[in-house]
C-alpha positions in Angstrom: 117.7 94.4 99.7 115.1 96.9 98.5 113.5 99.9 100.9 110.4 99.3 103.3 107.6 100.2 101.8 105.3 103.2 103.7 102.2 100.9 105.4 98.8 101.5 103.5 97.3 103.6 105.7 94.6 106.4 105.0 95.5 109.8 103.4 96.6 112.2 105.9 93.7 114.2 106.6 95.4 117.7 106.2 97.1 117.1 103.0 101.0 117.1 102.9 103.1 120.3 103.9 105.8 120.5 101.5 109.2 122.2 102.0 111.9 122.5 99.8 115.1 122.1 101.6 118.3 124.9 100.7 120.3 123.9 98.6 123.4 126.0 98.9 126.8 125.7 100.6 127.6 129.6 101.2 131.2 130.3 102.6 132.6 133.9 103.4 136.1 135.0 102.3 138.1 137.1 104.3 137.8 139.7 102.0 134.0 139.8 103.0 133.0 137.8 99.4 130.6 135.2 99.6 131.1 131.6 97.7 127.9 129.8 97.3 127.2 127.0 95.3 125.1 124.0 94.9 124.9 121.4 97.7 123.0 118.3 96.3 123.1 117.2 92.8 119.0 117.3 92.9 116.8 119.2 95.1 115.4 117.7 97.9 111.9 118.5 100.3 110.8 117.7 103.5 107.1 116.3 104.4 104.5 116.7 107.2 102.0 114.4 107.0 99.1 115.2 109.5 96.2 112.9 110.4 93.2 114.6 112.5 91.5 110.7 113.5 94.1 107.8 112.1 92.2 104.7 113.5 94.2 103.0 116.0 94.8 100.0 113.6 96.2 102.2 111.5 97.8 104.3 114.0 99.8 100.5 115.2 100.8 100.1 112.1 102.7 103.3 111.7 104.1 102.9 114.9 105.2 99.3 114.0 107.0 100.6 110.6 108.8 103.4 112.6 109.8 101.2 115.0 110.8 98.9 112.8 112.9 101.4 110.9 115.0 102.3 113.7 112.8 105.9 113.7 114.9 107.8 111.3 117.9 105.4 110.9 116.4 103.6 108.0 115.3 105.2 104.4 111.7 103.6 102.5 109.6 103.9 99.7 106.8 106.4 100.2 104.5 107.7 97.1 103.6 111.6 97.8 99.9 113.0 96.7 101.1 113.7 93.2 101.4 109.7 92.9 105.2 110.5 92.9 107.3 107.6 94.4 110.5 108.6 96.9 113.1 107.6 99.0 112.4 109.0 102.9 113.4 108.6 106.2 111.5 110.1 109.3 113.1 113.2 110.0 111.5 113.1 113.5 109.7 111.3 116.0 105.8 110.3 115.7 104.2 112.6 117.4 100.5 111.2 118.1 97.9 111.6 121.3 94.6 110.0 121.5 91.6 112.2 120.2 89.0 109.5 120.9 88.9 105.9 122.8 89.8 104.7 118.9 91.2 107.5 117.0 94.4 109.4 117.1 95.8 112.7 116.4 99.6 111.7 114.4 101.6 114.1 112.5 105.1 112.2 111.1 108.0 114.4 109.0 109.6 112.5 106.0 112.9 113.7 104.4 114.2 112.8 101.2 117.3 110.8 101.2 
């Protein structure tokens, strides 16, 4: 069975905020050395996405797809503002209050899988 898609929504309004996660196990030897190394065989990022207004259509339909995710239980196809497509999962919950009878303030944090 293939990943949920991300609804079609509008473009956050913010732009996406970007990390790159570390990528490093570090353990200290009892002589006081430290052994690091990689973690992941790729590197992976986490994203904000930040909407100022989302409509409250749109806002339903986000909340419907996180719901229907199981909030951060289940991974999804989401395509990042380079156009690059990747596997995510909500990394927290929704966080959203109402700016307007009709709009709404959402900020949602993806993490690759």
């Amino acid at each position: 069975m293939a990943d949920p898609t991300f609804p079609v929504i509008s473009a956050p309004n913010i732009g996406t905020r970007i990390t790159t996660l570390d990528n490093s196990l570090k353990s200290e030897q009892t002589n006081g050395c430290v052994i690091t190394r990689k973690k992941y065989s790729r590197q992976l990022h986490k994203f904000e996405l930040h909407w100022k207004a989302l409509s409250q259509i749109y806002y339903a339909d986000l909340e419907a797809f996180y719901q229907s995710c199981n909030a951060g239980s289940a991974s999804f196809a989401w395509v990042d503002d380079m156009n690059v497509s990747r596997t995510v999962r909500f990394d927290s919950p929704l966080v959203a209050f109402p700016v307007s009878d009709s709009k709404w303030d959402v900020t949602a944090i993806l993490a690759e899988v």
